[in-house]
C-alpha positions in Angstrom: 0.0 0.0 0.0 3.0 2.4 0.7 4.9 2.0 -1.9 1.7 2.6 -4.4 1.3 5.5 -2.6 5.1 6.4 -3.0 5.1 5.6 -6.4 2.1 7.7 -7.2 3.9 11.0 -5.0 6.8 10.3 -7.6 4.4 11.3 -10.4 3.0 14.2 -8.5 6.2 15.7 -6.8 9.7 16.0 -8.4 12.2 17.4 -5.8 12.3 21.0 -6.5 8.5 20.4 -5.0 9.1 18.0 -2.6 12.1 21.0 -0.8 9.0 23.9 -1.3 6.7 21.9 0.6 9.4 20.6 3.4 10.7 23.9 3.6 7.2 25.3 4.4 6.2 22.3 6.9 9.4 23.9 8.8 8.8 27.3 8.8 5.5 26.6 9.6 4.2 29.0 13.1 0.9 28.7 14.1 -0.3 32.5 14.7 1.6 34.7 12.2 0.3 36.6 9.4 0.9 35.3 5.5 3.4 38.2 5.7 5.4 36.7 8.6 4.6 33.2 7.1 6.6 34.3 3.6 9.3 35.8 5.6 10.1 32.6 7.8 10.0 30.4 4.3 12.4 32.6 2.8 14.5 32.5 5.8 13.9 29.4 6.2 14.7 28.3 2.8 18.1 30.1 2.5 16.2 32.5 0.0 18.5 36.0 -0.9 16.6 37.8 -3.3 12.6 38.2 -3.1 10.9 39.7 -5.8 7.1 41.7 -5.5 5.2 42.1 -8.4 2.1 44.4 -8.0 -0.8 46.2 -8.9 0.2 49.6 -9.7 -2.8 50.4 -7.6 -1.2 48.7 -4.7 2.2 50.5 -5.0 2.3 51.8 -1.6 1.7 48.6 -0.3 4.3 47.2 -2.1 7.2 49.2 -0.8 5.4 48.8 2.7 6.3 44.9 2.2 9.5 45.7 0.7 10.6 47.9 3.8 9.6 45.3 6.0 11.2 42.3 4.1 14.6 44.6 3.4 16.0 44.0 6.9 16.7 40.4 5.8 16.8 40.5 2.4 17.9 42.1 -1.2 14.1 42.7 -2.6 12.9 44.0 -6.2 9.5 45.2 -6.6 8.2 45.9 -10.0 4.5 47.8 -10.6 2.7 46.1 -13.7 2.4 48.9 -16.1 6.1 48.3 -16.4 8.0 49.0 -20.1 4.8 51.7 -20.7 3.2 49.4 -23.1 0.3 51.0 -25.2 -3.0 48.8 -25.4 -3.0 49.7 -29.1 0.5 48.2 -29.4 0.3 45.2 -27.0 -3.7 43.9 -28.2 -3.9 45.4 -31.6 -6.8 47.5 -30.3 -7.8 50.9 -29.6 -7.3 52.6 -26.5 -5.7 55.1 -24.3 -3.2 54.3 -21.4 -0.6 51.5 -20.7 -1.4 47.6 -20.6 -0.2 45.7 -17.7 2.8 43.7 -18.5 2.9 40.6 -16.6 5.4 38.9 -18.6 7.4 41.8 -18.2 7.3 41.7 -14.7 8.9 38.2 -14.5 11.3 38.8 -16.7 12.5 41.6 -14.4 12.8 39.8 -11.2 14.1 36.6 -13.4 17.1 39.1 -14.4 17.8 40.1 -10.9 17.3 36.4 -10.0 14.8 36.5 -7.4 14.8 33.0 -5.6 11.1 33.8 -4.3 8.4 36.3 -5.5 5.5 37.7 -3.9 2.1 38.7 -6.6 0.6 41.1 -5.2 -3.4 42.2 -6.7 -2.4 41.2 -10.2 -5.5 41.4 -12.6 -7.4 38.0 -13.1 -5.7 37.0 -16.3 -2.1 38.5 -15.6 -1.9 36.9 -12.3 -1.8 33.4 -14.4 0.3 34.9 -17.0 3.1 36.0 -13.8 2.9 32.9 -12.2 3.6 30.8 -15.9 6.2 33.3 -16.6 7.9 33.2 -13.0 11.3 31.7 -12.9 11.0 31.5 -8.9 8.2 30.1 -6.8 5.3 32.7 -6.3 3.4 33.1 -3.3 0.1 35.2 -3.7 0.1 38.3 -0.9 -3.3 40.0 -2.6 -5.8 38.9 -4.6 -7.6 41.4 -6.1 -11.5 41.7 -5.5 -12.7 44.8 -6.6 -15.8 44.3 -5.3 -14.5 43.5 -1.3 -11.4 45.1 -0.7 -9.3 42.4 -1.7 -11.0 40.2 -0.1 -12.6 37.4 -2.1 -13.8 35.5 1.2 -16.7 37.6 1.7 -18.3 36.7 -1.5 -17.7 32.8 -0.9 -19.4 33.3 2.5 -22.2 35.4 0.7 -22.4 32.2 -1.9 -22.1 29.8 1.2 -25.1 31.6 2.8 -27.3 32.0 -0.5 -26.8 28.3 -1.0 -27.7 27.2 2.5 -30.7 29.3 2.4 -31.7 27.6 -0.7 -31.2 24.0 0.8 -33.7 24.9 3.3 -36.8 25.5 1.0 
């Protein structure tokens, strides 16, 4: 029974997984905010170099998490309109102002070789495009919901309570 278990964590996990997940199970502390949580991986983890990759909307918070993982670490941050990309000239269509450049943003930290990096209220779309893109791990600080503040938990509580109001009629 083990070893068909084994054999099928050999299909799922190849090592580079296997070290993110033990080194997470270590710096594990019951109690600390994701912010703290990140920190003690990357310490954890021998990690130099943290990247951020934001919102441009959420630039303030970005340097906030920069200041505060700087006493330990080299960090980048990099906002998402980065290299000023015209809509016109990125998607072929019209329009006024600068795309977001996801790609662009992991290319950045990949050339100052981030070993960890944080995304930070990436649009739905670019978020996946980052992540695909990322030459380190990334660990999602914000998710943006413009709807609740960023936080996407109050409308899957809203859905919970909708559906178990419906299971009662």
């Amino acid at each position: 029974m083990e070893s068909s278990i084994n054999n099928e964590l050999d299909k799922l996990y190849d090592s580079v997984s296997l070290r993110i997940m033990k080194t997470a199970e270590e710096a594990f502390e019951r109690g600390v905010t994701r912010l703290q949580e990140i920190k003690n991986y990357a310490r954890q983890g021998g990690i130099k170099r943290i990247g951020i990759a934001n919102c441009i909307s959420f630039s303030k918070e970005a340097m906030a998490v920069k200041r505060y993982l700087s006493d330990e670490f080299e960090v980048f941050d990099i906002d998402c309109k980065c290299g000023r990309i015209s809509k016109q000239v990125m998607l072929g269509t019209p329009g006024n102002g600068f795309m977001c450049n996801p790609a662009g943003q992991a290319e950045y930290l990949k050339e100052n070789n981030t070993e960890l990096n944080i995304s930070m209220g990436l649009c739905v779309g670019h978020d996946m495009i980052f992540n695909q893109k990322s030459a380190a791990p990334v660990s999602v600080l914000i998710v943006k919901d413009h709807a609740n503040r960023q936080n996407p938990m109050e409308n899957i509580n809203n859905l919970k309570n909708a559906t178990a109001g419906s299971d009662r009629t």
